[in-house]
N, C-alpha and C positions, 0 to 999 in steps of 0.2 A: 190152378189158374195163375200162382204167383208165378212158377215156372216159366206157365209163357209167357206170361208179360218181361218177365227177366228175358228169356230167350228171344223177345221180339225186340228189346232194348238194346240189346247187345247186336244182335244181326242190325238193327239203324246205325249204330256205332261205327261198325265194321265198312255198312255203305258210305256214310259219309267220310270217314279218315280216307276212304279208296279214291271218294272222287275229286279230293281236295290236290290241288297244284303241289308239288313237289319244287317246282323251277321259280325261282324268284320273279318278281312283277318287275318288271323292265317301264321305264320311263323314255319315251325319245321326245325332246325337245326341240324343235326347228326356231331357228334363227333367220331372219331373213336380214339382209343388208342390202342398202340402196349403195348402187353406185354412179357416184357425178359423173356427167360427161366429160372430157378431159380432152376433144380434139371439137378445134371449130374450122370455121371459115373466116377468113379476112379479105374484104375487097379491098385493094390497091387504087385507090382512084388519084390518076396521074394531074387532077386539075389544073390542066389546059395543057401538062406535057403528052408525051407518046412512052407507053403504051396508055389509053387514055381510063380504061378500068385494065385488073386481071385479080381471080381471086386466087388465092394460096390459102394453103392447110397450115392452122398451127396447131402444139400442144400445151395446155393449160402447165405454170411452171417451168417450162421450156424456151428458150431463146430460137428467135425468130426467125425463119428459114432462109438458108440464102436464095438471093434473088437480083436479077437484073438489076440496074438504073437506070430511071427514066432518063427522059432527056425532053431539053424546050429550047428552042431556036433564040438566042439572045437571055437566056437567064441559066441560073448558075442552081442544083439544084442542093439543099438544103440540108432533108434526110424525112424520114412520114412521120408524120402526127396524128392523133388521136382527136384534131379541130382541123380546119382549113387551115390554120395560120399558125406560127408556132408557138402558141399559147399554151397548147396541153401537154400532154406526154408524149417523149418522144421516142420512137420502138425501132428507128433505122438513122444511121448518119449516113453523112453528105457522100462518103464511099460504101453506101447500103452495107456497112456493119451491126448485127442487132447490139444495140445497146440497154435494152431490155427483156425481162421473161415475158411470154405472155400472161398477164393477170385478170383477166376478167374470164368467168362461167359463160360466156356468149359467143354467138357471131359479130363482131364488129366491121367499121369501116377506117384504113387509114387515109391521110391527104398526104399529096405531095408540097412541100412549101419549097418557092421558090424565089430567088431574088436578082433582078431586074440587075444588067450587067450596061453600066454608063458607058 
C-alpha cells in the first residue's frame, strides 16, 4: 500500500512540474496619452472695413498666417486685435505682419482697428 501511495505521489509530481509554464509571465502595460488640439479657427472680423468677416486656420505656438489687408474708405488701418479697439493683444501690424504666436487652446475672434484720417 505504501508503494502506491508513493507511486501515486510521484506520478502527481511528474503531472504537475509538466503542466507548469516554462515561458516567463509577460506583463504589457498600456499608456494612453491625451493630445491637445493644436490647430484652430480665427475669424477676421474687418469692423466696418472690407473684407467684412473671413476665417483663417492657425496653429497653437505658431505665428499667424499670412493674409490680405483689409481696407476702409477714409481710415488708415491699424493691425487685428484680440478687443474691438486696441486695447488687447495684438497678433497683426498695420502691414498684416504677425507679431505674435497664436496662444490661446481655442477658436477666437480678431478685430480690425482702425484710425479716422483728418
Amino acid at each position: 500500500m505504501r508503494k502506491l501511495l508513493l507511486l501515486f505521489l510521484l506520478s502527481l509530481s511528474v503531472v504537475l512540474i509538466s503542466c507548469a509554464d516554462p515561458t516567463p509571465v509577460s506583463r504589457t502595460t498600456t499608456t494612453t496619452t491625451t493630445t491637445e488640439q493644436t490647430r484652430f479657427s480665427v475669424v477676421l472680423r474687418g469692423n466696418g472695413g472690407t473684407p467684412i468677416a473671413r476665417t483663417i486656420n492657425v496653429t497653437y505656438g505658431k505665428p499667424m498666417p499670412n493674409v490680405s489687408k483689409p481696407s476702409r474708405y477714409g481710415y488708415t488701418f491699424l493691425g487685428y486685435y484680440n478687443t474691438m479697439y486696441a486695447t488687447g493683444k495684438m497678433y497683426y501690424d498695420s502691414n498684416m505682419n504677425s507679431v505674435r504666436n497664436w496662444d490661446l487652446h481655442s477658436n477666437d475672434t480678431l478685430y480690425a482697428v482702425w484710425q479716422y484720417n483728418l
